[in-house]
N, C-alpha and C positions, 0 to 999 in steps of 0.2 A: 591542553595538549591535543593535537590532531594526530590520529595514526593514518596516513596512507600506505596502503599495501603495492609493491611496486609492481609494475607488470612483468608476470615473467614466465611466459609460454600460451598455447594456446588454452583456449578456454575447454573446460570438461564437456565432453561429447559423450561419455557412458550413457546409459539408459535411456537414448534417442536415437536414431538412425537418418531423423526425419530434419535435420535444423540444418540450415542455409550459409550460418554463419555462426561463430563462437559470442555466446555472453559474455562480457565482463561486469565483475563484483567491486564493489566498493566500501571497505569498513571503515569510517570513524566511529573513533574510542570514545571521543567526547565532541559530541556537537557544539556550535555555537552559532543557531539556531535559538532565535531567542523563543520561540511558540515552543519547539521539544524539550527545550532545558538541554543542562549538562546530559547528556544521555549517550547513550554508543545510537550509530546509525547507520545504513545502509543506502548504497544507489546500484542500483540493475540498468545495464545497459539499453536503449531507445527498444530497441529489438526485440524485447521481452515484452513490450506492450503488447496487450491485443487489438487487431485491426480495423475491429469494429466498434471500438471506444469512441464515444459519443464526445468525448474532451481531446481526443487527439487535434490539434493543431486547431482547435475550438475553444479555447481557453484556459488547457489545463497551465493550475499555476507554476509546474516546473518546467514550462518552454519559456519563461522569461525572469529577470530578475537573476541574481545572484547565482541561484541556485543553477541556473540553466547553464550557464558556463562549467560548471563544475560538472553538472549531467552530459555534457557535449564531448567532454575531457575523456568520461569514462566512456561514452556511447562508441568514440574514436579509438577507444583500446591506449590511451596515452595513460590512462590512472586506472590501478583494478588490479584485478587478478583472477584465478580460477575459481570454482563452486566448492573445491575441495578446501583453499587455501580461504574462504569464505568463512566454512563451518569450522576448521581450525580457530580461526580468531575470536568466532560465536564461543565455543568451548572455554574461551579463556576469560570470561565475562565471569561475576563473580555470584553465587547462589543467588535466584530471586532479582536477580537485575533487571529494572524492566529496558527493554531497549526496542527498537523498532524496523522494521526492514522497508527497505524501499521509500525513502523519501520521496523518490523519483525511480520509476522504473515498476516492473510488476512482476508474478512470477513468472518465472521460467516455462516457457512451450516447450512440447513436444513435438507438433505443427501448429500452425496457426490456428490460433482459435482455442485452444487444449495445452491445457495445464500438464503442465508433465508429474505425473502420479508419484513417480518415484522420487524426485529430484525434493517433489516439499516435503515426503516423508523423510528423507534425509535430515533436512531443514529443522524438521519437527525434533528427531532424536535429538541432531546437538544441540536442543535448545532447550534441551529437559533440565528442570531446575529453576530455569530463567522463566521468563515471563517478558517474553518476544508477542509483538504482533505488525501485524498488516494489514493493509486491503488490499483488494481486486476488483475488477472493473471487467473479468474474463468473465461469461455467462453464463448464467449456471446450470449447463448440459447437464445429463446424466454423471458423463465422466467428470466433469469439474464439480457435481455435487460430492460425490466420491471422495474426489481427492482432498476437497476443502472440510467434507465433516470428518473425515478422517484424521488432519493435520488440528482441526479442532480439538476433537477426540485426546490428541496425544500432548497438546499443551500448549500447540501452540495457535494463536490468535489469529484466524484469517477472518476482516469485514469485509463482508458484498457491501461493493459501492453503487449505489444506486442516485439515478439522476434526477428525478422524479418523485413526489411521494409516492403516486400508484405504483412505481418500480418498488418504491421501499416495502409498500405492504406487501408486493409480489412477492421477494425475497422474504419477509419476514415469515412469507406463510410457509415457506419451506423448511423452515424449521432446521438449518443445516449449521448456522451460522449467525453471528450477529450482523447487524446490517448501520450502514452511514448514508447521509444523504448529502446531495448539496444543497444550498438554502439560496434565498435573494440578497444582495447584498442587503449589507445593513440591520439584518435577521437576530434579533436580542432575547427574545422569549421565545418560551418554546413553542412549540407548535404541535396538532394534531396531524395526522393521514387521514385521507377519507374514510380509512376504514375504524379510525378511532386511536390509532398507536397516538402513545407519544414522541414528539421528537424534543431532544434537548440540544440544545446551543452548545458546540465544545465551549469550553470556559477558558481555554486559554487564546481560542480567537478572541473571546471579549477582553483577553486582558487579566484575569481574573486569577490565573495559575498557569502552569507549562504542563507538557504532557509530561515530563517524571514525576513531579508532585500531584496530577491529574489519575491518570491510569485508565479510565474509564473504558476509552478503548481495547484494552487486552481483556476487559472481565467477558467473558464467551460467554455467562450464563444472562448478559442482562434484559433487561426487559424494555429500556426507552430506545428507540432508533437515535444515536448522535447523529445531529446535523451542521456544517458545515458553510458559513457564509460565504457566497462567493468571492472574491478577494482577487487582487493582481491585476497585472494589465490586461489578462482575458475576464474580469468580472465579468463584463454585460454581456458576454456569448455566452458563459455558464448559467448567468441568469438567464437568456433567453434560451436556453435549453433546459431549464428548467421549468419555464411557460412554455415549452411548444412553440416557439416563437421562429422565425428563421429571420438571421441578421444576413448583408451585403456585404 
């Protein structure tokens, strides 16, 4: 069963003065995504991206494939709804559900570059109970360390995405949050950081399980950096952003 929220009004503008343009939200109840599993899931509209994401239009895997249409739908305001009508749906998710936000999309700015502090602690409250998470790809300023150990703090699961391993240990030494990488294609074992972390292989890129049977990404307390094989028609620029590399 797929639930889409129909659009209907402008997107929530409280606790910002600074935004351009309204977000649109996306809930399904049950994905059919075969990597997440049956799961409830989330799309945030293009705009919520940060602008200095190294994956922007560089091979992040929701600008193509399947997915992208569906992200284009809501980026356009044609599938969605508000932030309010969001956490309502979150609420109705049932104790301990794990579920995931943002397939496609990030969190919500305040201006660009900057997490809007109050919008995840929102996030966070109706998500208490449950066992939500995400990443970001926003950098980890002062205010976005704030925001994100804070939303940690309160239950719910935000990973620094990092593109790099030196980015991964960067993040990891701050100690705010768990941390993800992206890998080179084809990446099956795990791997160390220069500085010695561990990175492990999601196991449902290998095939191995789905993220509802997985989870590993929502545990906030853990200790290996998950890594991530680059994958989709932007593989080879994820990978070569992942070497330092610059492609044509």
């Amino acid at each position: 069963m797929l639930t889409t929220i129909p659009r209907g009004g402008p997107a929530l503008r409280a606790a910002s003065t600074a935004r351009a343009e309204p977000f649109t939200y996306h809930f399904t109840r049950i994905s059919r995504n075969v990597k997440t599993g049956p799961m409830a899931v989330t799309t945030t509209s293009a705009n919520s991206c940060p602008p200095n994401c190294g994956l922007k239009r560089n091979g992040c895997y929701a600008e193509s494939g399947p997915l992208a249409l569906h992200w284009r739908a809501v980026s356009a305001g044609a599938r969605g709804n508000t932030f309010d009508e969001l956490l309502r749906e979150i609420r109705t998710l049932r104790c301990h559900a794990l579920w995931r936000h943002n397939q496609a999309g990030d969190l919500t700015p305040s201006s660009p570059g900057v997490i809007d502090a109050g919008l995840l602690t929102r996030l966070a409250m109706a998500n208490r109970g449950r066992r939500g998470f995400t990443y970001t790809h926003y950098p980890p300023t002062p205010k976005n360390e704030a925001a994100i150990l804070n939303a940690n703090r309160l239950g719910f699961t935000v990973n620094l995405s990092a593109q790099t391993l030196a980015q991964a240990d960067s993040y990891a030494s701050l100690e705010i949050a768990p941390v993800v990488v992206v890998l080179p294609v084809g990446t099956a074992k795990p791997v160390r950081t220069p500085a010695g972390r561990l990175v492990s292989v999601c196991p449902a890129s290998l095939g191995n399980t789905d993220c509802l049977n997985c989870g590993i990404c929502q545990q906030r307390d853990r200790a290996a950096i998950v890594g991530f094989p680059a994958h989709g028609a932007g593989a080879k620029r994820v990978q070569a952003l992942f070497f330092g590399e610059a492609l044509q």
